[in-house]
DOLUMTOR-341349 format. One line per 10 residues: number of its first residue (from 1); their letters; for each residue x, y, z of C-alpha. Coordinates in nm, 2 decimals. Example, Ala and Ser with C-alpha at 12.3 -4.5 7.8 and 13.67 -1.06 7.14 Angstrom:
% residues 2
1 = as = 1.23 -0.45 0.78 ~ 1.37 -0.11 0.71
//
This chain:
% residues 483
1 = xxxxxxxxxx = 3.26 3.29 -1.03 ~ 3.08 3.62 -1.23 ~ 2.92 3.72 -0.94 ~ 3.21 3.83 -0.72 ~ 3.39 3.79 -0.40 ~ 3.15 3.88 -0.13 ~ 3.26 4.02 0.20 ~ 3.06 4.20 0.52 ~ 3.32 4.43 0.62 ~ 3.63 4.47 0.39
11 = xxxxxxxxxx = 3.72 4.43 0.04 ~ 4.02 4.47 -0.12 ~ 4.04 4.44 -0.54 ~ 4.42 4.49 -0.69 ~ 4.65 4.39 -0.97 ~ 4.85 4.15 -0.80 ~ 4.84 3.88 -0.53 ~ 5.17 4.01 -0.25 ~ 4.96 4.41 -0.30 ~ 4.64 4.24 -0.18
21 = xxxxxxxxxx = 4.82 4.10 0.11 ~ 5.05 4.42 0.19 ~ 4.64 4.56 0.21 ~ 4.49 4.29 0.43 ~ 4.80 4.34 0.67 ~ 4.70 4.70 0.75 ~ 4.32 4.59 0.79 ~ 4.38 4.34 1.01 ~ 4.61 4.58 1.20 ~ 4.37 4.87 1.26
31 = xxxxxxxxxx = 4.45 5.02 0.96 ~ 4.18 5.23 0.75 ~ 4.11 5.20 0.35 ~ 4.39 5.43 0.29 ~ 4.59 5.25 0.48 ~ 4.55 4.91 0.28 ~ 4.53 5.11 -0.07 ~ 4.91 5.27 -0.01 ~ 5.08 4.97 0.14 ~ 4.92 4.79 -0.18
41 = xxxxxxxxxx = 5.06 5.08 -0.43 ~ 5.37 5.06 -0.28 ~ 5.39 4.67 -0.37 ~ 5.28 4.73 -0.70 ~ 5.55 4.97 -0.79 ~ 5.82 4.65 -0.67 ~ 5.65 4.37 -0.87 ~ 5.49 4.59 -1.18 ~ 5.83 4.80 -1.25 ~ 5.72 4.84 -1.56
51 = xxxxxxxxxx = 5.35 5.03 -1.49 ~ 5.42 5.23 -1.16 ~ 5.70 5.31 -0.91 ~ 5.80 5.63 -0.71 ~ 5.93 5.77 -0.99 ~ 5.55 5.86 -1.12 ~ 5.23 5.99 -1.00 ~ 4.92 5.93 -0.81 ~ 4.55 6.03 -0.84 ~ 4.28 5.93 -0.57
61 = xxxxxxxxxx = 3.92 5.91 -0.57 ~ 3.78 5.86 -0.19 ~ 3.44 5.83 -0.01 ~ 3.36 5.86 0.29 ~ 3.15 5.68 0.55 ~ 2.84 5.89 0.58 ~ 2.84 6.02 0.24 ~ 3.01 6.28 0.06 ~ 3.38 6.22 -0.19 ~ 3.67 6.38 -0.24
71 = xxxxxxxxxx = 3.96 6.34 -0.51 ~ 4.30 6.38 -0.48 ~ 4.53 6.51 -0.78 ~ 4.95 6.35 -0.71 ~ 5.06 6.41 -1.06 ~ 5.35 6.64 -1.11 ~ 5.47 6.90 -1.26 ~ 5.70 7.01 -1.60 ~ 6.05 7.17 -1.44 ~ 6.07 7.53 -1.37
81 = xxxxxxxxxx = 6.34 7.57 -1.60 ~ 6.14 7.39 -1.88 ~ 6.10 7.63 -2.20 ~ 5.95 7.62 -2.51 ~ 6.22 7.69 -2.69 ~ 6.37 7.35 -2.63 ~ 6.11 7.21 -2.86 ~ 6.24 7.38 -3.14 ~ 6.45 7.10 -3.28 ~ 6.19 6.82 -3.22
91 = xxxxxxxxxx = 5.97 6.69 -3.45 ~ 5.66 6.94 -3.47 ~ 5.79 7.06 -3.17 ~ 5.64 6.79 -2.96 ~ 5.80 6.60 -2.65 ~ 5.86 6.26 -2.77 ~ 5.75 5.99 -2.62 ~ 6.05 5.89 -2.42 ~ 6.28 6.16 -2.40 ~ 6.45 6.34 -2.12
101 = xxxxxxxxxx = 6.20 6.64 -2.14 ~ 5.92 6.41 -2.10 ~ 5.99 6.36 -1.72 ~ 5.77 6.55 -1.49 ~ 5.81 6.58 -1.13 ~ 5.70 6.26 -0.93 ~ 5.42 6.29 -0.71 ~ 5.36 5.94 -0.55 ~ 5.56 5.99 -0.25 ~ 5.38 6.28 -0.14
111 = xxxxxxxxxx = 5.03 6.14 -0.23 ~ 5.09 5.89 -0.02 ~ 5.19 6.10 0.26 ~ 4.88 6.38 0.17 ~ 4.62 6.07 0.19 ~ 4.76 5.96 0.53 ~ 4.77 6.21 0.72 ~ 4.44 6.32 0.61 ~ 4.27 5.91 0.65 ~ 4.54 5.72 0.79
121 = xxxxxxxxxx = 4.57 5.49 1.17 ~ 4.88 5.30 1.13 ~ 5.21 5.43 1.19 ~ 5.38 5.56 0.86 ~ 5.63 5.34 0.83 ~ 5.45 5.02 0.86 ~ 5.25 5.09 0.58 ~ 5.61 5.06 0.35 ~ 5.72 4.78 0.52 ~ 5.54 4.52 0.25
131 = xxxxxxxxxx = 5.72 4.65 -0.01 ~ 6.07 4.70 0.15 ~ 6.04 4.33 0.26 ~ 5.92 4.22 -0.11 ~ 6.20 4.44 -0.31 ~ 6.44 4.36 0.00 ~ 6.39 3.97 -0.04 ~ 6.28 3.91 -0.43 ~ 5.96 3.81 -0.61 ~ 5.78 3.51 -0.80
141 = xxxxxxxxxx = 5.75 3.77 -1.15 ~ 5.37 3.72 -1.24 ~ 5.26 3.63 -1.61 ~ 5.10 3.93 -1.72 ~ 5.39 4.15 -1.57 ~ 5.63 3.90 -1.73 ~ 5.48 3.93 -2.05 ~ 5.50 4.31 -2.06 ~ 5.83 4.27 -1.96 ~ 5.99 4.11 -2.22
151 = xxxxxxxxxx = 5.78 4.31 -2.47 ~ 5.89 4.61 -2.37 ~ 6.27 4.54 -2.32 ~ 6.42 4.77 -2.61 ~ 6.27 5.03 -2.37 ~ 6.52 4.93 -2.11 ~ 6.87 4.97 -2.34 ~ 6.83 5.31 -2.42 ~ 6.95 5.38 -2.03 ~ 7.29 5.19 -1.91
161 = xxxxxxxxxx = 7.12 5.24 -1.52 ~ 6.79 5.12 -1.65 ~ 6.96 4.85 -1.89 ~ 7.15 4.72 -1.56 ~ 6.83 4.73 -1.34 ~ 6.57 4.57 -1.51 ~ 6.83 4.32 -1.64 ~ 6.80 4.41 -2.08 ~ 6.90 4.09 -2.26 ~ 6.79 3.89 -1.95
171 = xxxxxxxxxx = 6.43 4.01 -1.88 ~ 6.31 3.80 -1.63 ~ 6.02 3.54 -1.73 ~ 5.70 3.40 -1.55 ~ 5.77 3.27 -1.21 ~ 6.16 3.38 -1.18 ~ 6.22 3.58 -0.90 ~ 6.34 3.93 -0.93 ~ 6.47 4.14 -0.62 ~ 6.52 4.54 -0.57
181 = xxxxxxxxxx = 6.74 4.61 -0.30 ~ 6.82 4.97 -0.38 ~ 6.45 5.02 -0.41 ~ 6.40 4.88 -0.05 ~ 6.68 5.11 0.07 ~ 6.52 5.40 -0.08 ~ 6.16 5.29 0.09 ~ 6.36 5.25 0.42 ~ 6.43 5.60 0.38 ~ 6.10 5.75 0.32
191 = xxxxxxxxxx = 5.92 5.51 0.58 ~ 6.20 5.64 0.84 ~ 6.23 6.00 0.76 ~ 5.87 6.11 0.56 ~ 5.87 6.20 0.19 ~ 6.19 6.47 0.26 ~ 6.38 6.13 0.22 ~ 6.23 6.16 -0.14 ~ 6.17 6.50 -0.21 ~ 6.49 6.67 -0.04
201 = xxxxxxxxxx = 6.72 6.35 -0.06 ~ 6.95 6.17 -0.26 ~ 6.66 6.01 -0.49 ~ 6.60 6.37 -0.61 ~ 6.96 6.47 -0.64 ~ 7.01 6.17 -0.83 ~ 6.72 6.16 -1.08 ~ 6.82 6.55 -1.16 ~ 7.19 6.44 -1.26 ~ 7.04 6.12 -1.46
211 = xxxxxxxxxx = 6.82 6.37 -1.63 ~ 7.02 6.66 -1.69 ~ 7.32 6.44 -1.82 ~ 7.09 6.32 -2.07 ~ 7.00 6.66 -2.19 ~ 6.67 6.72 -1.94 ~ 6.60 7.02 -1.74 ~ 6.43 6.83 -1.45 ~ 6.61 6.99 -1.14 ~ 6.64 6.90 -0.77
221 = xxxxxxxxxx = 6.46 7.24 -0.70 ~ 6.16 7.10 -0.86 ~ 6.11 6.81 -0.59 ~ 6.15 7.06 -0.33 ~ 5.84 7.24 -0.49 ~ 5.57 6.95 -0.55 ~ 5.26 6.95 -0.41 ~ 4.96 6.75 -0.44 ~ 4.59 6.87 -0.39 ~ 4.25 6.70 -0.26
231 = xxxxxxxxxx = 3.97 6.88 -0.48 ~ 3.58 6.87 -0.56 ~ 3.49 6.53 -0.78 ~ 3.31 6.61 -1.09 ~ 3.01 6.44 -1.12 ~ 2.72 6.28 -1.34 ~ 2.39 6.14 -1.31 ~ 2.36 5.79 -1.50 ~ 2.06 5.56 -1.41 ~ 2.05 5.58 -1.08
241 = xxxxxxxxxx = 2.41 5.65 -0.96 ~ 2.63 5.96 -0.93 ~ 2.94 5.90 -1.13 ~ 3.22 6.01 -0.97 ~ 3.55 6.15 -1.16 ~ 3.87 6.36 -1.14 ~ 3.86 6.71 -1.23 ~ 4.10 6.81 -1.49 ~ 4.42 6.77 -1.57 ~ 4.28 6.43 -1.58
251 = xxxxxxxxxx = 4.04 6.32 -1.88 ~ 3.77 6.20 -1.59 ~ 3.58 6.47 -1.76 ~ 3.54 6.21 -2.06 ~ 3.35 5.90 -1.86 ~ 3.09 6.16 -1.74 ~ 3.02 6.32 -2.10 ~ 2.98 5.97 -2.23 ~ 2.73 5.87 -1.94 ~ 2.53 6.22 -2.04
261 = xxxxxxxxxx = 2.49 6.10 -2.37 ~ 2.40 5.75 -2.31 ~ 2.15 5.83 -1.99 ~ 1.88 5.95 -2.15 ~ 1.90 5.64 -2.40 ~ 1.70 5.30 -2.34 ~ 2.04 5.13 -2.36 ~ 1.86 4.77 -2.42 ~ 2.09 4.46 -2.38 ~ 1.94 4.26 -2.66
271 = xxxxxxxxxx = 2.03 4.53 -2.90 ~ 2.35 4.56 -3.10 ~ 2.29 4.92 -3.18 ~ 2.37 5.03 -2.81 ~ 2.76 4.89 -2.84 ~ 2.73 5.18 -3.13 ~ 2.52 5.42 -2.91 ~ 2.83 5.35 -2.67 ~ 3.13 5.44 -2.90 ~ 2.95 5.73 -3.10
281 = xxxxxxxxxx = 2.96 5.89 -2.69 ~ 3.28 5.79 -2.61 ~ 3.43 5.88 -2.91 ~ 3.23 6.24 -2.91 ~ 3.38 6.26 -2.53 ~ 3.67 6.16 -2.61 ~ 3.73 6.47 -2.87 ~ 3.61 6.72 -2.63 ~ 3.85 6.61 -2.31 ~ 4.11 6.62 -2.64
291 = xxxxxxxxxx = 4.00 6.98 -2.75 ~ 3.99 7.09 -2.36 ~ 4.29 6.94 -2.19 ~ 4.49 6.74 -2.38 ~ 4.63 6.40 -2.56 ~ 4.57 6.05 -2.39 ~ 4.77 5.81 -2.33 ~ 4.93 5.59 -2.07 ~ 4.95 5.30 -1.84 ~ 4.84 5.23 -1.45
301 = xxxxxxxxxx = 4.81 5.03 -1.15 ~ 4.47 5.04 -0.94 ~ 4.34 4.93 -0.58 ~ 4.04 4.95 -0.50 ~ 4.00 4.92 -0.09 ~ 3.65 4.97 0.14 ~ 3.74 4.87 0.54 ~ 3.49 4.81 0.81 ~ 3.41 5.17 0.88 ~ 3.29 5.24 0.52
311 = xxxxxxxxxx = 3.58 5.44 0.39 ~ 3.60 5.33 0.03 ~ 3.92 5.44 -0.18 ~ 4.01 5.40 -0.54 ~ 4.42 5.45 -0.55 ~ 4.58 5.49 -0.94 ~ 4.94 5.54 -0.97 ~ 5.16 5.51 -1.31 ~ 5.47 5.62 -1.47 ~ 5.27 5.66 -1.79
321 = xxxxxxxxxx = 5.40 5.43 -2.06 ~ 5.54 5.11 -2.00 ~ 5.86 5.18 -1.79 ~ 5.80 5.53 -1.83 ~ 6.07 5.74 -1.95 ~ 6.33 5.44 -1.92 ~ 6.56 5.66 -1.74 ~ 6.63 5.52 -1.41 ~ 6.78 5.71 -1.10 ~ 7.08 5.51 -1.02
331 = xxxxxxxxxx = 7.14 5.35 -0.70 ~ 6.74 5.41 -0.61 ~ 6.59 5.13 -0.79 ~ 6.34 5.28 -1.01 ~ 6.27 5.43 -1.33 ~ 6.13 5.82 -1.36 ~ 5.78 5.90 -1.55 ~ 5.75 6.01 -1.90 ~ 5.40 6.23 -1.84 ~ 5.57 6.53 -2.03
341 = xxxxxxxxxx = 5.49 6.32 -2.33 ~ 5.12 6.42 -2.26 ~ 5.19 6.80 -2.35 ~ 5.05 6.93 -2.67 ~ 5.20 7.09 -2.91 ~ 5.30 7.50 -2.81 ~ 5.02 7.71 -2.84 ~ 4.75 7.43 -2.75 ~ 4.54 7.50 -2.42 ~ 4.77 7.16 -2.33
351 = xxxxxxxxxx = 5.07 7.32 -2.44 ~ 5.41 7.28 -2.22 ~ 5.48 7.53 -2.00 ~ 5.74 7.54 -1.67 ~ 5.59 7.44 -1.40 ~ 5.25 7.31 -1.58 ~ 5.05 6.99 -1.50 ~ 5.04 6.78 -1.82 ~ 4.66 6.62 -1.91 ~ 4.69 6.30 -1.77
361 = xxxxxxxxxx = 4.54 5.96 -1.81 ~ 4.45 5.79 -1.46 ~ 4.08 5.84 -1.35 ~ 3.98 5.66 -1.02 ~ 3.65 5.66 -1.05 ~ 3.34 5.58 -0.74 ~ 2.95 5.61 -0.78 ~ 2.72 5.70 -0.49 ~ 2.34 5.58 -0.46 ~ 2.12 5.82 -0.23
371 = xxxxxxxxxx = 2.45 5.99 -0.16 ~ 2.62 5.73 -0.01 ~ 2.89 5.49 -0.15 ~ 2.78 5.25 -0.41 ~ 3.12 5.16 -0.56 ~ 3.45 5.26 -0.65 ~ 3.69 5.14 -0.92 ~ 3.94 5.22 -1.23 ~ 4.04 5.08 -1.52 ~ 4.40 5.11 -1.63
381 = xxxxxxxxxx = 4.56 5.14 -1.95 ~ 4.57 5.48 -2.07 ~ 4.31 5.60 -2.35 ~ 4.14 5.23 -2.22 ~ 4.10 5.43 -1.88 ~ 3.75 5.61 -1.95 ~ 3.61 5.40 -2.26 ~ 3.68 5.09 -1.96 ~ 3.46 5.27 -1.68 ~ 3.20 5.37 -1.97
391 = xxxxxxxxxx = 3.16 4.99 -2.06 ~ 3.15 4.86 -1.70 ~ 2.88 5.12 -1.58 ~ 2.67 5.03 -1.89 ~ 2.72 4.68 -1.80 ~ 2.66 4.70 -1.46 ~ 2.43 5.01 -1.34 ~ 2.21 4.98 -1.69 ~ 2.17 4.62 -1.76 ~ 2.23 4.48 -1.43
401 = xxxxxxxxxx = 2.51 4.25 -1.46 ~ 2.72 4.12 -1.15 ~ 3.08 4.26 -1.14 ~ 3.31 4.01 -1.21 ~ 3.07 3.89 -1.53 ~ 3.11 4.26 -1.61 ~ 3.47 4.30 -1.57 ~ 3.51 3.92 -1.80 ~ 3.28 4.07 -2.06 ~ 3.49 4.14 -2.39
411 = xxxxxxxxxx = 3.56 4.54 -2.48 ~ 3.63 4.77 -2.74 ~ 3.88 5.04 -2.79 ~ 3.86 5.37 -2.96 ~ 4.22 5.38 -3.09 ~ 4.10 5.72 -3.36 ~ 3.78 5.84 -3.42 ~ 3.73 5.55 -3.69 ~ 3.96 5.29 -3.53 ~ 3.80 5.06 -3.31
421 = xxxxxxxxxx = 4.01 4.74 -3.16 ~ 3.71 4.50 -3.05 ~ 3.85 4.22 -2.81 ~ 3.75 3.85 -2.90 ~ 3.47 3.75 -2.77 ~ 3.24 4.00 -2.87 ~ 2.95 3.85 -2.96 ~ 2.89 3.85 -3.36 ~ 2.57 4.07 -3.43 ~ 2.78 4.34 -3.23
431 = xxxxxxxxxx = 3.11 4.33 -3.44 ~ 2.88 4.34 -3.72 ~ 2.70 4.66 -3.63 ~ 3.03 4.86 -3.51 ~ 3.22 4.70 -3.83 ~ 2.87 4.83 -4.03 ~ 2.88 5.11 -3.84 ~ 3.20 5.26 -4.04 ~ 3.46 5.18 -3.71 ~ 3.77 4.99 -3.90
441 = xxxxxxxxxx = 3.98 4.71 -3.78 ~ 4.30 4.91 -3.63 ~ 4.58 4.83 -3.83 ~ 4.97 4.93 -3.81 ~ 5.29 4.90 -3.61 ~ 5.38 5.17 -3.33 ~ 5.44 5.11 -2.97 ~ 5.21 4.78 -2.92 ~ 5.27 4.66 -3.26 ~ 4.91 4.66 -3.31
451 = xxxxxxxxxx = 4.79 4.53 -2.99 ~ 4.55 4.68 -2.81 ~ 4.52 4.69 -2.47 ~ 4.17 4.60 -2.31 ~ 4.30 4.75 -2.00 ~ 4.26 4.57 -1.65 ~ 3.97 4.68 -1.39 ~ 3.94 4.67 -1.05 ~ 3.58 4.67 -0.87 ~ 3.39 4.72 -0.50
461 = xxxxxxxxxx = 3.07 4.77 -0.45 ~ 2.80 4.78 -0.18 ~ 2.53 4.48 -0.22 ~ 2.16 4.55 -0.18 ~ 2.20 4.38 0.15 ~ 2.49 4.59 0.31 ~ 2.79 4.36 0.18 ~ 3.04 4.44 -0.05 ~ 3.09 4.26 -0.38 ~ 3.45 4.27 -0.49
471 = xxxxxxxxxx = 3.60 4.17 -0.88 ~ 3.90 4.17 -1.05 ~ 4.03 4.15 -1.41 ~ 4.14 3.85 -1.54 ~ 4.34 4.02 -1.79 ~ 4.56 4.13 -1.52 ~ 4.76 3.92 -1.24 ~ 4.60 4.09 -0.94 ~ 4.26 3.94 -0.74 ~ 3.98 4.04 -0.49
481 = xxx = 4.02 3.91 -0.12 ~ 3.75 4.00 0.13 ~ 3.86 4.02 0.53
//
């Protein structure tokens, strides 16, 4: 089906089938879009170990019934008793990529917690019980989670706790079930006793040793001190929608200079030259959000949830690369962030600092018409994040397509400012121009390998006729389910 799911009063559109039903359960019992969109985040941090968990962070992008949006900034923060200095003996005195400096305070927990108490109707602690009962009981491990799984199991042997808990040598494959029970205990906790079960607890006095023994700085004291925010959205005319984004530290900023530079464009279907129209902006937008926050990066979960009332909510939570820093918190069943890795080098307006908010990758994005919702959405997979939302909106609010055709469409990836992945499928005449067009065939090893990551999109939009319209990418395990 490229049109969609269709619904008249919910939609729910997330990366795997047990989050979609840990959402409908809250719908169906009273419970508002915020509801649905942390019970699913919660589930996806169980059966997707490997691209979220409580050990990372959480950005939100919400809109509410009779108009109007707010965001909501979860990510965390570089310990207090992070230095410079440290960096002295790195390699130019950068955090590498997986390192115990890279971990940054998580700020899930308490985004979950901030969102509902400011838009939640169930009881706290029913909204956990989906994922305790999953982690508690086991799993079917999905294909695309299995996949990234096994690619990604050298990650898991640098850490004898994360070794032992995501089962290095052993990976579980497609359809095998995996269980978490000290993840469910630890979920007990928080839905009993609120995020001080997190924050002020043994998962926090535990991650700190785990950290410090390896040479981190990340300290119980700095749990004790997170705090999330709800800001201002930027925003950005394009056609006839205002494009919603994250303020920095995010690189939201990047979708909306893109769309500025495309707008004013006739951006016609039929014509090759707009896929190169499309990556010139990007690209351009790209170096800006680079020179002005920081280095991309990254990988993400998304739900995407509107209930019956209107209240429309796109949730993105991550540990940043695949099984973050691959230090797990033993006894706690999960795995802590790498974002520090997102720091530039000293001296850069991105530089580490204690205390600091590193630039950060996940950008829930939403679009109003007349002021009122129109759609909300994301795109995981790091740098894939904006130039995903920049190809869906072209697809979409300038040529008209329906959602899921949008979402199947095959994408390109900015990997430098010359390096351009193009996913197959792409129709010839526009791998001819962008080849033509001086953007090379990536090439190389690294962390992938050299495969690129065409991301995975989640979609819900209000129809012409009041509906909702709800997609969901195939290149991920999740679906769209309206109630």
């Amino acid at each position: 089906m490229t049109d969609g799911v269709r619904g008249a009063r919910c939609m729910v559109a997330t990366g795997h089938p047990l989050a979609a039903d840990a959402a409908h359960r809250m719908l169906r019992s009273g419970g508002s879009a915020v509801d649905a969109a942390i019970a699913a985040d919660a589930v996806l941090g169980v059966v997707e170990p490997m691209a979220t968990g409580i050990g990372g962070d959480l950005l939100a992008m919400l809109v509410r019934p009779e108009g109007g949006a707010e965001s909501y900034n979860g990510t965390g923060r570089a310990p207090a008793a992070f230095h410079p200095g440290l960096l002295d003996t790195l390699p130019e005195g950068r955090i590498p990529q997986r390192h115990p400096l890279s971990v940054t305070t998580p700020g899930a927990v308490q985004g979950w917690w901030d969102l509902h108490r400011a838009h939640g109707r169930l009881d706290w602690a029913h909204l956990l019980m989906p994922a305790m009962q999953v982690a508690r009981n086991g799993f079917a491990v999905a294909p695309v989670a299995a996949r990234e799984w096994a690619l990604f199991e050298p990650v898991l042997r640098q850490d004898p706790a994360c070794a032992a808990l995501y089962r290095a040598g052993g990976v579980p494959k497609a359809g095998e079930r995996f269980a978490n029970p000290a993840l469910s205990d630890v979920l007990a906790a928080i839905a009993r006793e609120g995020p001080d079960a997190f924050y002020r607890g043994m998962p926090a006095q535990a991650a700190a040793a785990a950290v410090q023994g390896m040479g981190g700085v990340l300290d119980a004291a700095d749990f004790v001190a997170h705090r999330g925010n709800f800001c201002e959205p930027l925003s950005q005319g394009f056609r006839d929608l205002q494009v919603l984004a994250c303020p920095p530290n995010t690189h939201g900023m990047a979708v909306l200079d893109a769309l500025a530079r495309l707008d004013g464009l006739p951006l016609a279907a039929s014509d090759p030259q707009v896929f190169v129209q499309a990556v010139g902006a990007m690209g351009a937008a790209m170096r800006r959000a680079k020179e002005t926050v920081a280095d991309p990066a990254g990988n993400t979960v998304c739900t995407v949830v509107v209930d019956a009332d209107g209240l429309a909510i796109s949730l993105m939570s991550s540990i940043f690369k695949r099984f973050g820093s691959g230090i797990a918190v033993p006894g706690c069943g999960f795995v802590l962030q790498n974002r520090g890795f997102g720091f530039s080098a000293p001296g850069h307006i991105n530089g580490p600092a204690p205390g600091k908010r590193p630039y950060h990758t996940v950008v829930p994005g939403a679009a109003l018409k007349d002021g009122r919702f129109y759609a909300a959405f994301g795109v995981v997979g790091g740098a894939m994040q904006p130039q995903g939302q920049v190809q869906l909106l072209l697809r979409i609010a300038a040529w008209g397509e329906a959602p899921q055709a949008a979402l199947d469409a095959p994408r390109w990836r900015l990997e430098s400012d010359t390096a351009l992945a193009i996913e197959a499928g792409m129709p010839s005449p526009v791998v001819e121009a962008l080849r033509a067009a001086g953007y090379t065939d990536p090439v190389g090893s690294g962390e992938l390998g050299g495969r690129s990551d065409f991301g995975g999109a989640q979609w819900v939009m209000r129809d012409v006729d009041g509906g909702l319209i709800g997609a969901s990418d195939k290149r991920k395990d999740g679906l769209a389910r309206s109630e």
